[in-house]
C-alpha positions in Angstrom: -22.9 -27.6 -36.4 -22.8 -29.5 -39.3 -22.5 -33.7 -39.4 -18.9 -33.1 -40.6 -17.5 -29.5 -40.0 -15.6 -28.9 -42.7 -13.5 -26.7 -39.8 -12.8 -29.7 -37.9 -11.1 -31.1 -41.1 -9.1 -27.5 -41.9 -8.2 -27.2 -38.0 -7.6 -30.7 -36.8 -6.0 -32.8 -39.7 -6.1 -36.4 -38.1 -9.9 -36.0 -39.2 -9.1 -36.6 -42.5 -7.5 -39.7 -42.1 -10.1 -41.0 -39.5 -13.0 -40.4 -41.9 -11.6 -42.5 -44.9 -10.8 -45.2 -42.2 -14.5 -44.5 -41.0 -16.1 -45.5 -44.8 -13.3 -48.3 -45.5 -14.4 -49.6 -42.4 -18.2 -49.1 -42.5 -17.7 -50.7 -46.6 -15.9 -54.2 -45.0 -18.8 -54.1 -42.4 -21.9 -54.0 -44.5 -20.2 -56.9 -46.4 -20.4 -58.8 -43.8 -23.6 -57.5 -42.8 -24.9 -58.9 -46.0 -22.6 -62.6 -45.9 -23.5 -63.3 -42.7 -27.7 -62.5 -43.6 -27.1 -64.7 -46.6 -25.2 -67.9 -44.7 -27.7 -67.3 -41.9 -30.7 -67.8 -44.6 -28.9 -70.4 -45.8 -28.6 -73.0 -42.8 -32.0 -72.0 -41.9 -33.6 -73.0 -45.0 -30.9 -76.4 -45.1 -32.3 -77.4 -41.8 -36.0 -76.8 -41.4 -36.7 -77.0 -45.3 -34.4 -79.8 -46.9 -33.8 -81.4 -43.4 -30.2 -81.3 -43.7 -28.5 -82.5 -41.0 -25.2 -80.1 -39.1 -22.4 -82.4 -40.8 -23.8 -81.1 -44.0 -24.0 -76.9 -42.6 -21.2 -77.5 -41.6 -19.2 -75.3 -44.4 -21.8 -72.4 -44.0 -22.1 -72.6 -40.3 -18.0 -72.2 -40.3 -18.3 -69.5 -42.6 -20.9 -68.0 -40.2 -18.5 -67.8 -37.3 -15.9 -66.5 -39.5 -18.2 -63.4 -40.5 -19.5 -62.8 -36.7 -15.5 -63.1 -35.9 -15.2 -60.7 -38.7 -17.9 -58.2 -37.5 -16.4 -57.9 -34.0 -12.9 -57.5 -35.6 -14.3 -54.4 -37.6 -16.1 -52.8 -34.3 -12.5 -53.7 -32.7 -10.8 -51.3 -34.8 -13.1 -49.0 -35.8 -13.7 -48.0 -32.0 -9.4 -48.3 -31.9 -9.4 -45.7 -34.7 -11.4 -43.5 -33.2 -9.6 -43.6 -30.1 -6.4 -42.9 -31.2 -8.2 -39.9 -33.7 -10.0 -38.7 -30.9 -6.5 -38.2 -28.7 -5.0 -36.8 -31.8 -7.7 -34.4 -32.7 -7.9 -33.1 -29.1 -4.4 -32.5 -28.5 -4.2 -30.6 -31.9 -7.3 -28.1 -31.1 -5.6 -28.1 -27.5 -2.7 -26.9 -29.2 -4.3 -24.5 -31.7 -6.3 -22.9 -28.9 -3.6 -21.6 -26.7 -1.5 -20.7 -29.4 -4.1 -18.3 -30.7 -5.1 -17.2 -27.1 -1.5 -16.1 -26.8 -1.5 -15.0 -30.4 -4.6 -12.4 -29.4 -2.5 -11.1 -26.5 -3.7 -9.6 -22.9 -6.2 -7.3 -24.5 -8.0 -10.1 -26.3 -7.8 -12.0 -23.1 -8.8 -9.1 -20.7 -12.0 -8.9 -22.3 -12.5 -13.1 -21.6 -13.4 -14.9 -18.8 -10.8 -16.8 -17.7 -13.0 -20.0 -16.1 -15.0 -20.0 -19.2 -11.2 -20.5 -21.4 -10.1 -22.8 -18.9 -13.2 -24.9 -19.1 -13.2 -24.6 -23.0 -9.5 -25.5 -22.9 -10.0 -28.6 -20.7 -14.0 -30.2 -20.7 -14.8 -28.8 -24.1 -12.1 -30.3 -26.3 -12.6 -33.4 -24.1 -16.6 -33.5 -24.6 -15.1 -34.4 -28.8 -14.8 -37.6 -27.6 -18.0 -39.0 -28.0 -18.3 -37.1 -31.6 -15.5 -39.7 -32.4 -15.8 -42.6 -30.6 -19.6 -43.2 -31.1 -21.2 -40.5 -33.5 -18.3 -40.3 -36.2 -18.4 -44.3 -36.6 -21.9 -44.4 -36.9 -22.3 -41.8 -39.4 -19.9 -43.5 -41.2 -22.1 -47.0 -41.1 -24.9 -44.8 -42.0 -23.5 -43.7 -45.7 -22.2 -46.8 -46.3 -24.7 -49.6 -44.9 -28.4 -48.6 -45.9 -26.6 -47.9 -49.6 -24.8 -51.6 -49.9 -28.4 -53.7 -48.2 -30.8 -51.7 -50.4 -28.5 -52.7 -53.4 -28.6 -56.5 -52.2 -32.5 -56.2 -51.4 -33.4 -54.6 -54.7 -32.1 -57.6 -56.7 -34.1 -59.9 -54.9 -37.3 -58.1 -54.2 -38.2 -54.7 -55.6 -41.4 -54.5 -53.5 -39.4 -54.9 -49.8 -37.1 -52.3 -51.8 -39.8 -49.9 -52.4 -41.0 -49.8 -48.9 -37.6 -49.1 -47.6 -36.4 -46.3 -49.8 -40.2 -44.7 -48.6 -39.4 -45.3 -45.2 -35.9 -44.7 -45.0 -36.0 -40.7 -45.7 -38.0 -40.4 -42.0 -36.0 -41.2 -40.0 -33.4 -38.6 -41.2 -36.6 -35.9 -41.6 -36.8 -36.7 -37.5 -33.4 -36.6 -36.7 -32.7 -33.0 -38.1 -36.7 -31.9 -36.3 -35.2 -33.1 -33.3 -31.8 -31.8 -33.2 -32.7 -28.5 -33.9 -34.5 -28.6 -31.0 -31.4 -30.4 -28.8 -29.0 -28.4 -30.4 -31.1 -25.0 -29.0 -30.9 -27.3 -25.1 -27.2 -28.0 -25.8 -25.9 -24.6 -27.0 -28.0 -23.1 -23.4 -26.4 -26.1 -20.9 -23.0 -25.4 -22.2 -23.0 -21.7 -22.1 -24.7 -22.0 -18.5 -21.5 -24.6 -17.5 -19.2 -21.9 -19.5 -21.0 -19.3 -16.7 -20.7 -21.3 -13.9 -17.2 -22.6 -14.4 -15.6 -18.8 -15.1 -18.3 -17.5 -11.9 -16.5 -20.1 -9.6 -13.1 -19.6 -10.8 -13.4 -15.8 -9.8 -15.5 -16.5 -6.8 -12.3 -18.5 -5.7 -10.1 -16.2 -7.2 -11.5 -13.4 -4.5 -12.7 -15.2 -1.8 -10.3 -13.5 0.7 -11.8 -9.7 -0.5 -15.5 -11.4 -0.5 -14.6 -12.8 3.1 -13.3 -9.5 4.5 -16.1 -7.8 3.3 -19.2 -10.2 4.4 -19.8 -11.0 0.6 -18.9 -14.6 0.6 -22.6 -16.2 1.3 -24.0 -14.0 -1.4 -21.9 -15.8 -3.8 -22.5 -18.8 -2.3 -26.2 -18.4 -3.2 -25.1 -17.3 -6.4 -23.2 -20.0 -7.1 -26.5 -22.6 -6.4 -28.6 -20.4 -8.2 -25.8 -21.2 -11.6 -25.4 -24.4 -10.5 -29.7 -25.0 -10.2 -29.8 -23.9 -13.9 -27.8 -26.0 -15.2 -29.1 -29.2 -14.1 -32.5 -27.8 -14.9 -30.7 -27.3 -18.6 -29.2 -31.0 -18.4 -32.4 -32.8 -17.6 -34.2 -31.1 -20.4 -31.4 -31.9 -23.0 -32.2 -35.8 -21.2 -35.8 -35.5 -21.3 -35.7 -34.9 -25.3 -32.6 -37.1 -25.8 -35.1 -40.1 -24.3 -38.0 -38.9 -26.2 -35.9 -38.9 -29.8 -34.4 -42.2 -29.0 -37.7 -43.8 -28.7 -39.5 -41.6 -31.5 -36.7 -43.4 -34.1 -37.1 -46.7 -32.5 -40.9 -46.7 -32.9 -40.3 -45.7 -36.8 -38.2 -47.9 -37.4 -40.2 -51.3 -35.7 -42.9 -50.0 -37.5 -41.3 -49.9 -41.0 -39.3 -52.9 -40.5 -42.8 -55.0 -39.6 -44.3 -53.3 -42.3 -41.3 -55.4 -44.6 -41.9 -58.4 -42.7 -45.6 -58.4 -43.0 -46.0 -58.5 -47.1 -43.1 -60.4 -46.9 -45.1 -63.2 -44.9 -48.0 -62.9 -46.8 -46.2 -63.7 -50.0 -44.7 -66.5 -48.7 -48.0 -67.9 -47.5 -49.6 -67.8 -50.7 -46.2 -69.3 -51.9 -45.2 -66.0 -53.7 -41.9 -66.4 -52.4 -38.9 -68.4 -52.0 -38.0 -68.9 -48.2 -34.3 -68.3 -48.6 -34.7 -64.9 -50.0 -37.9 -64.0 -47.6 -35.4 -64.8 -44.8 -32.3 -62.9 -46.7 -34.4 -59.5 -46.3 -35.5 -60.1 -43.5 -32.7 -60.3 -41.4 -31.2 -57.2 -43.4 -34.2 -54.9 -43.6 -33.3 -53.8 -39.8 -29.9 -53.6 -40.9 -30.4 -50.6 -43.5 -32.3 -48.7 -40.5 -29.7 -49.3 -37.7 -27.3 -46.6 -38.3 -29.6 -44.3 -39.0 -31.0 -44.8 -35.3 -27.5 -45.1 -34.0 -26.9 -41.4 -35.4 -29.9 -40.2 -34.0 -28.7 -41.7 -30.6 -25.2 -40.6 -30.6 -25.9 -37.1 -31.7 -27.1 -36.6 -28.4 -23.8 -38.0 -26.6 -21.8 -35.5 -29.0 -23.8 -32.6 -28.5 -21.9 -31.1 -25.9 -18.6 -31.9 -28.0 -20.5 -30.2 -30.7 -21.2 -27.0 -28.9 -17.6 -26.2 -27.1 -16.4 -27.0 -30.7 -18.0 -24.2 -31.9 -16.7 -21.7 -29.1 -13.7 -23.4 -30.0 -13.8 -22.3 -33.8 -14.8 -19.1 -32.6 -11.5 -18.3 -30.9 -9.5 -20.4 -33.6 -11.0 -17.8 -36.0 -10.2 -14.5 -34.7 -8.0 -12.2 -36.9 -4.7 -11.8 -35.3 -3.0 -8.1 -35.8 -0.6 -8.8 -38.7 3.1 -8.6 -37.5 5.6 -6.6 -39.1 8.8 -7.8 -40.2 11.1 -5.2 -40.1 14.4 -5.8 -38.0 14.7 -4.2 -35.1 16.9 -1.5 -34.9 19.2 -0.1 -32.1 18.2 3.6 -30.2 15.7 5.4 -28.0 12.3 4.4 -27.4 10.0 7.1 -27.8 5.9 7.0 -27.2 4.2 10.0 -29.3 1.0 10.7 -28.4 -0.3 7.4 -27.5 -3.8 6.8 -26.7 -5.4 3.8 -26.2 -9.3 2.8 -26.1 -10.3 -1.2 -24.6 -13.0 -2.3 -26.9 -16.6 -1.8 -25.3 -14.9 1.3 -22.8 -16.4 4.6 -23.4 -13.1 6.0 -21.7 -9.3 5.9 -22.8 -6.8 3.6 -20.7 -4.3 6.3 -21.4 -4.2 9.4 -23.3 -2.1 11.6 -25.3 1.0 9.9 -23.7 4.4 10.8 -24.5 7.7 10.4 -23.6 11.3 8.8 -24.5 13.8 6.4 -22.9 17.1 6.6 -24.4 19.8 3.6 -24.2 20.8 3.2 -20.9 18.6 5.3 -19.6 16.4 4.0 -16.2 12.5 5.4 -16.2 10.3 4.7 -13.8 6.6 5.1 -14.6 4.3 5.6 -11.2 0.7 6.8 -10.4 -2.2 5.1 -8.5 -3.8 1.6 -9.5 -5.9 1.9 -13.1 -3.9 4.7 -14.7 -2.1 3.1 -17.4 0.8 1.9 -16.7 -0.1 -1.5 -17.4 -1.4 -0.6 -20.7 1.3 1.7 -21.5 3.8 -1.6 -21.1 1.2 -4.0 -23.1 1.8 -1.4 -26.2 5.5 -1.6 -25.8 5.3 -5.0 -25.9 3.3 -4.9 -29.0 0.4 -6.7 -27.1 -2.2 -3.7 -27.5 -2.0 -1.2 -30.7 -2.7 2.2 -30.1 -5.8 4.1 -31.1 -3.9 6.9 -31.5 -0.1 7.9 -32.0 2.3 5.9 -31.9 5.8 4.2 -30.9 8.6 4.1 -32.2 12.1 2.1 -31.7 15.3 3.7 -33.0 13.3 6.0 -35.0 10.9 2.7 -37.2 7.3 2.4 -35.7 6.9 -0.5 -33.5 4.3 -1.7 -35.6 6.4 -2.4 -38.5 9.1 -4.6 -36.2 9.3 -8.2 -36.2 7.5 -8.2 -32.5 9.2 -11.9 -32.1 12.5 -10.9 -32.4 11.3 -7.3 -30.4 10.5 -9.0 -27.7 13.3 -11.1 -27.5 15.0 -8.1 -25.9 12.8 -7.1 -23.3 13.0 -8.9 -20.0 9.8 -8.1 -17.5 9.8 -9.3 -13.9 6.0 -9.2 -13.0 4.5 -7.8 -9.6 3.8 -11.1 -8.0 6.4 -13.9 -9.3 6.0 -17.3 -10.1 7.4 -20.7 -10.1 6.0 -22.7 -13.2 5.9 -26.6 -12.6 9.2 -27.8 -13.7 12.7 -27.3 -12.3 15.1 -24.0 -11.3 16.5 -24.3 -14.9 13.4 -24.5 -16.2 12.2 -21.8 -14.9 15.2 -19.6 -15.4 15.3 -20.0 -18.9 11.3 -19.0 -19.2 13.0 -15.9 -21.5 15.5 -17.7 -23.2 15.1 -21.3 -23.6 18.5 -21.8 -25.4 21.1 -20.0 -22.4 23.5 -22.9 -21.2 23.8 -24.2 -17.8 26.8 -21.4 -17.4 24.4 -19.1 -18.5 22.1 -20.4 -15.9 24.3 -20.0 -13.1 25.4 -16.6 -14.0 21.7 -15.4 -13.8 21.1 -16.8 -10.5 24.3 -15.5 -8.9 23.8 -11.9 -10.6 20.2 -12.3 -8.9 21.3 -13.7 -5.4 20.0 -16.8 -5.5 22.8 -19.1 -6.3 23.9 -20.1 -2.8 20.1 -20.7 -2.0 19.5 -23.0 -4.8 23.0 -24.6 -5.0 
């Protein structure tokens, strides 16, 4: 994935506004950065080189607090930012997620595992938040900072300059080197926690069936041989995460005393003034810190990172265009319907046809796995036939407005269900707008009126 995806901007918009909040942010910071180096400088030099005494600092060591104050302010609400873009973001994706799921219908979701969409659903839009609280910030700092100190370090010392704008490029050259390789780590550990989540949700799911047949121990040992993987997977992703952290560290001491030491030299053969050795010295680590923070964080987001892209997989799958044709009144009639699951070398159903006419009752029977399912998935307008077709009143169900289609159709599943919520709730599932009469009406034609009342 790329620092910014330009799919998180299209897909979550609250980005947009975080990332210019981001570089307004990370532009009042490295202002201060470079005040409080300067007024720092400055009462050092006042006191140990013109012996002044603290009634006489005591402007610039006023102004000092002020710019620390200021500093922690700007970490205040940059970390509040991303917070409150991080909720946003996540519930947006959240959103967008199972609104396509349901978009793609049952035979989209039939050929899912439903642990891995749960756990993509839930842990992998909540892994974004550390690409927002900690690695969005940073690489905010990171375009802004280096950019403003190298322009306040050039104008005092082009040499100190020099050796910064050689040094600088590295540590990005090892940051990409090493995230190719943690990105390769990530992308395993998340598809072996995608594996192990969907595994133990249909483990559970079964467990009755494995019980009565003696199969519940193997998937026990199944489930620690998963689980064994993964932390394997995790403390590899560590092991490098620790290793880059302390590869960027060791760059950057090393170009940072390689600053400081012609910097000392020149100001013992009296080269240079004190103030400004002091000025780039205390900013030279500055224009390296973000660039080490990135390479820290990227890590922490790296999981966010990889669900993300699962999660712009799904986001990106072409739904089957809708018609929009009204939906007219008459007999339903199936013509030669045949229908083929994706990756099945057999048909769910075949040549299938038949016709319901208004008011008519038909009752569609056989033994488990012969289509009946299927057959009320394409009336629905959740699966399209491979062959023939369906039509309503005489117009092909394809061209109907499937909204308003199924609008008309009420469906009362083999095992029912009580969704959290209350009776009314629940009763209007079909038709969110019926009034509490209308309410009543349904539980009393349904026999259930003196129970709930």
């Amino acid at each position: 994935m790329k620092p910014v995806d330009p799919r998180l901007l299209r897909y979550a918009r609250a980005t947009r506004f975080f990332l210019v909040a981001v570089v307004a942010l990370g532009a009042v910071g490295a202002g201060l950065v470079i005040a409080q180096a300067m007024l720092l400088a400055e009462v050092v030099v006042g006191a140990f080189q013109y012996g002044r005494s603290p009634a006489e600092l005591t402007t610039p060591l006023l102004l000092l607090v002020a710019v620390s104050v200021g500093r922690a302010l700007v970490a205040w609400f940059t970390e509040r930012a991303a917070h409150r873009a991080s909720a946003a973001v996540k519930s947006e994706l959240r959103g967008r997620l199972l609104e396509r799921a349901a978009e793609l219908g049952p035979e989209w979701l039939g050929g899912q595992r439903t642990g891995s969409l749960v756990n993509l659903a839930t842990r992998g839009v909540d892994a974004l938040d550390d690409y927002f609280s900690r690695y969005l910030p940073q690489l905010g700092l990171a375009v802004v900072v280096p950019v403003a100190v190298l322009a306040r370090i050039v104008t005092e010392d082009w040499v100190s300059a020099a050796i910064i704008v050689g040094t600088l490029p590295l540590i990005p050259l090892f940051m990409m080197l090493i995230g190719w390789a943690t990105q390769a780590r990530t992308d395993r550990q998340w598809r072996l926690l995608s594996r192990l989540s969907g595994h133990f949700l249909d483990v559970v799911a079964g467990l009755p069936t494995l019980k009565v047949f003696g199969r519940a121990k193997a998937q026990a040992e199944s489930i620690r041989r998963i689980t064994g993987e993964y932390r394997q997977a995790t403390m590899r992703t560590l092991r490098i995460a620790f290793i880059s952290s302390f590869a960027l560290e060791l760059l950057a001491t090393l170009s940072v005393a390689l600053v400081a030491v012609t910097i000392g030299m020149r100001l013992v053969h009296g080269d240079m003034d004190l103030y400004i050795g002091l000025v780039i010295l205390v900013l030279a680590p500055e224009a390296y810190l973000p660039l080490r923070q990135v390479g820290a964080q990227y890590h922490a987001a790296a999981e966010g990172l990889a669900a993300a892209e699962e999660i712009f997989e799904v986001l990106e799958t072409p739904v089957p265009v809708p018609g929009t044709a009204t939906v007219p009144s008459g007999a339903v009639a199936f013509e030669s319907v045949t229908v083929r699951y994706p990756g099945r070398c057999v048909d769910a159903v075949s040549e299938v046809s038949f016709t319901v006419e208004p008011g008519e009752t038909v009752a569609l029977v056989g033994p488990s796995g012969v289509g009946k399912s299927t057959l009320l998935n394409v009336l629905l307008g959740f699966v399209r036939p491979a062959a023939g077709r369906v039509r309503v009143g005489g117009v092909d169900l394809a061209e109907l407005d499937l909204a308003q289609w199924r609008s008309r159709i009420a469906w009362v599943p083999q095992r029912p269900h009580l969704y959290a919520g209350t009776i009314a709730e629940n009763v209007r599932l079909a038709r969110p707008s019926a009034d509490e009469e209308a309410v009543r009406r349904a539980l009393r034609d349904a026999g259930a009126w003196e129970f709930v009342a």
